[in-house]
N, C-alpha and C positions, 0 to 999 in steps of 0.2 A: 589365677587362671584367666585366659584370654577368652572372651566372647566372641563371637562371628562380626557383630557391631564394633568392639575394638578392634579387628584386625580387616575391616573395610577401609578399602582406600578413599581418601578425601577428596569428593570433588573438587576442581577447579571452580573460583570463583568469579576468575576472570575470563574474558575472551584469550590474553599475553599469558596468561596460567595456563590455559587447558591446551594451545598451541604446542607451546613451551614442551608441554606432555606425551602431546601427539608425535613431534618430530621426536623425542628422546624414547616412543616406544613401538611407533609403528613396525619398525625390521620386526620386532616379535612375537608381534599382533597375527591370528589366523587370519586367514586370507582374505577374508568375507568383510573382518571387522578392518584388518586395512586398507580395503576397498574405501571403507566409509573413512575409515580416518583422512585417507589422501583427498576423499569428495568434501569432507569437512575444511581440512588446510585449503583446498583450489576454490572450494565456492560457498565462503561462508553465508553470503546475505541469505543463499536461496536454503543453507540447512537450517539458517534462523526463522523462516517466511513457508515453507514448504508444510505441506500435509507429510507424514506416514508414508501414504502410499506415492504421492510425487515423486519424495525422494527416493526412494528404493528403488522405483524405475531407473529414477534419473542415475542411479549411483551403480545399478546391476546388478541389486541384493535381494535379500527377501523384507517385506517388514520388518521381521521379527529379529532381524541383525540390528536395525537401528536402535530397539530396545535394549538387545547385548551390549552394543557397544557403548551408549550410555550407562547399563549398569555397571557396567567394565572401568569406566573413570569414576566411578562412586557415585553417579544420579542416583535419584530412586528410577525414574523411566527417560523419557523422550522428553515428553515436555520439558522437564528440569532442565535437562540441556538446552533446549532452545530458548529458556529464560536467560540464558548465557549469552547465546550468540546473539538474542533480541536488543540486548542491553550495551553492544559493541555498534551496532546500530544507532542506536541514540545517542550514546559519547560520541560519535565520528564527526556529528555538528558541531562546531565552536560557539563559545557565546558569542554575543551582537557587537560588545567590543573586539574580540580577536579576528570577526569578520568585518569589522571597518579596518584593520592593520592590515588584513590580507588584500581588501579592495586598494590602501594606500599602497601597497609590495606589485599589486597589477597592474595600479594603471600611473604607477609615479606619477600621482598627482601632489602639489603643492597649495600655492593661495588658490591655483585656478582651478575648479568646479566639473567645468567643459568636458574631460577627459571620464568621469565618470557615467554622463548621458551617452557618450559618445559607445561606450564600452555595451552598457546596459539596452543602446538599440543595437548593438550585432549581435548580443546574445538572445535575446528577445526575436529575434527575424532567424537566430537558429533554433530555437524554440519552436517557430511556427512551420521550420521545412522541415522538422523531425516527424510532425505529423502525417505526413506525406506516405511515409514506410509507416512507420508504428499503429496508425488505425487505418485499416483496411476497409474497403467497401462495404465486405460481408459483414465484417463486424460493424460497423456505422448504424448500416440497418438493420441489422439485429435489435440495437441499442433503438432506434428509434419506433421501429414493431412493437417493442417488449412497450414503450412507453405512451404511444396513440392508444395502444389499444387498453390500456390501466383507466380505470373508475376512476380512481386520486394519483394524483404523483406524489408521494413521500420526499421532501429533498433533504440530504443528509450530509455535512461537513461541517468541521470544526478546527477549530484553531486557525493556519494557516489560509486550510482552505476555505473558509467559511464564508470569504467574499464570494468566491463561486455560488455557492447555492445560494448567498443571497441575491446576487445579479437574476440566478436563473430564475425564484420566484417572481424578479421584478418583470420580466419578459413573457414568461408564463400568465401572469397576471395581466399584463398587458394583449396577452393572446389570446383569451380566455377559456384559457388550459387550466382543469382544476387539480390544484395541487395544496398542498401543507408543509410551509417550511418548516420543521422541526430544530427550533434558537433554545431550543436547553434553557429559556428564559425560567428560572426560578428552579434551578436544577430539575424540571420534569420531562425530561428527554425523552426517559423511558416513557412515562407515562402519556405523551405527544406519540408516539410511536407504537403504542400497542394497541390504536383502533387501523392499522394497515392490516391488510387480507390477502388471500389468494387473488381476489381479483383489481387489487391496486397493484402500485409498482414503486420500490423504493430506490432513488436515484443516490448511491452513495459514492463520495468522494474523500481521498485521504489518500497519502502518501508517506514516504520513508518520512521519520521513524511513526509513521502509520496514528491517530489518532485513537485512544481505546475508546473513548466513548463511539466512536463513528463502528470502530471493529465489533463490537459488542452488540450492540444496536441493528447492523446488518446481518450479523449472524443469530441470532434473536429472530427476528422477522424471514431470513430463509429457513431457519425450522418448523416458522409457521406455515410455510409455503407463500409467503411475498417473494413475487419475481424482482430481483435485485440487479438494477444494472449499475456497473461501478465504473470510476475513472482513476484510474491509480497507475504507478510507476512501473509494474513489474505482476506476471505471471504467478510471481510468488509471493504477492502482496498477499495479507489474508481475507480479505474481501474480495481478491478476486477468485478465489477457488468455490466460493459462496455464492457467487453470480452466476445469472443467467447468461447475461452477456456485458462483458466491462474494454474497457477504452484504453488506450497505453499511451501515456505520456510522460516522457520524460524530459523536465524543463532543466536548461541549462542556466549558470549560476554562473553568478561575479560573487569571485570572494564567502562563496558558500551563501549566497544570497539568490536564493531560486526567482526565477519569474515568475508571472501567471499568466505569461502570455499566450501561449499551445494551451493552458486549460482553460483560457476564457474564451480563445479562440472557436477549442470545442464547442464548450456551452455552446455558446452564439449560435454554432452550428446547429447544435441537438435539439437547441430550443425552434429554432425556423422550423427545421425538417418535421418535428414532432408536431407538432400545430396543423402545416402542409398535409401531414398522411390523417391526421385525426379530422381533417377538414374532409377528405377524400372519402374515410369510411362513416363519415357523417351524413354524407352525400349521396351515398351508394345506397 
């Protein structure tokens, strides 16, 4: 005799599985859940990055469809799916060799060197005019309010981005802007980060495939109610739905090789500005 458990279908365990699945079952899918199937196949990053309710907007369903349609491919819920599509996210970077072969495929370079600087400042100087569109006035100063006006500045980045926040405390420091770089020095990241409050402000930074100690850590702290401004790639990062107010940059690549140029350019900025307005209501 069959169980309910044996005769459940198998999750996909891949992003190429659960595709695979979509297109051989959406014609028969009610209307709702092929809505989301098609918003799954057109936009995966953002069903990977996306709250619940974003996506249901975004897709022109209810909640409670996204949970269907995940139980419907064999999740147990929503999340489980999204461990799926997080994870196609992360594979889509090659390792550091495969991105040195793709830099050699770009810039057909040989013994001579030249062609790789030459590459890496027009990416870099299109890095810095993205900024232009992608952070807005309003949000700038959002981003700088939310941070004049904090007791402490929390600064928060890891891995990639890490030179960021360290540059920013060096600036900070130099302003004499009080902050706490938070360096995971002796794995107590957590514990560097759980004297922030409602009346500090934690400056986090991370980008695709998103940082978890950084994700963890800021969403930690906005349930304490720390005002959170972040600098990340996408609406649908998960620290940016967690923020107060956060920064969009998306840096272009040689060869799957990101700059830091648009986000150190930021810094630079956020660091002056914030200094500037904290001088002002110092003053006032």
């Amino acid at each position: 005799m069959q169980t309910a458990a044996s005769t459940a279908p198998q999750a996909p365990s891949s992003f190429a599985s659960l595709r695979d699945l979509l297109i051989e079952r959406q014609a028969n899918l009610p209307k709702r859940l092929a809505q989301v199937a098609k918003f799954t196949l057109d936009r995966p990053d953002e069903m990977a990055l996306g709250t619940i309710a974003e996506l249901a907007a975004a897709a022109g369903v209810q909640p409670s469809a996204l949970v269907r349609f995940a139980q419907t491919f064999g999740y147990s819920g929503f999340s489980e799916l999204q461990q799926v599509l997080r994870a196609r996210l992360r594979e889509r970077w090659p390792d550091y060799q495969e991105r040195l072969a793709k830099v050699q495929d770009e810039t057909g370079q040989g013994a001579d060197s030249t062609p790789v600087l030459t590459r890496l400042i027009e990416i870099s100087v299109h890095s810095l005019t993205r900024l232009t569109s992608s952070v807005t006035p309003a949000a700038f100063d959002h981003a700088v309010t939310t941070l004049a006006g904090a007791r402490m500045i929390y600064l928060l980045a890891q891995r990639r981005a890490f030179p960021v926040s360290a540059y920013l405390s060096y600036m900070f420091g130099n302003l004499g802007m009080p902050h706490l770089l938070l360096d995971n020095v002796g794995g107590m990241i957590d514990v560097q980060a759980s004297s922030a409050g409602p009346q500090d402000a934690l400056l986090a930074i991370t980008f695709t495939p998103y940082a978890p100690a950084t994700v963890q850590i800021a969403t930690k702290a906005a349930d304490r109610g720390v005002p959170i401004v972040a600098i990340t790639d996408s609406a649908f990062s998960p620290i940016a739905s967690v923020s107060q107010a956060w920064l969009e940059v998306v840096e272009a690549d040689l060869g799957a090789f990101r700059t830091l140029s648009g986000t150190m350019g930021l810094a630079m900025s956020l660091a002056i500005a914030t200094a500037e307005r904290r001088r002002a209501l110092e003053a006032a």
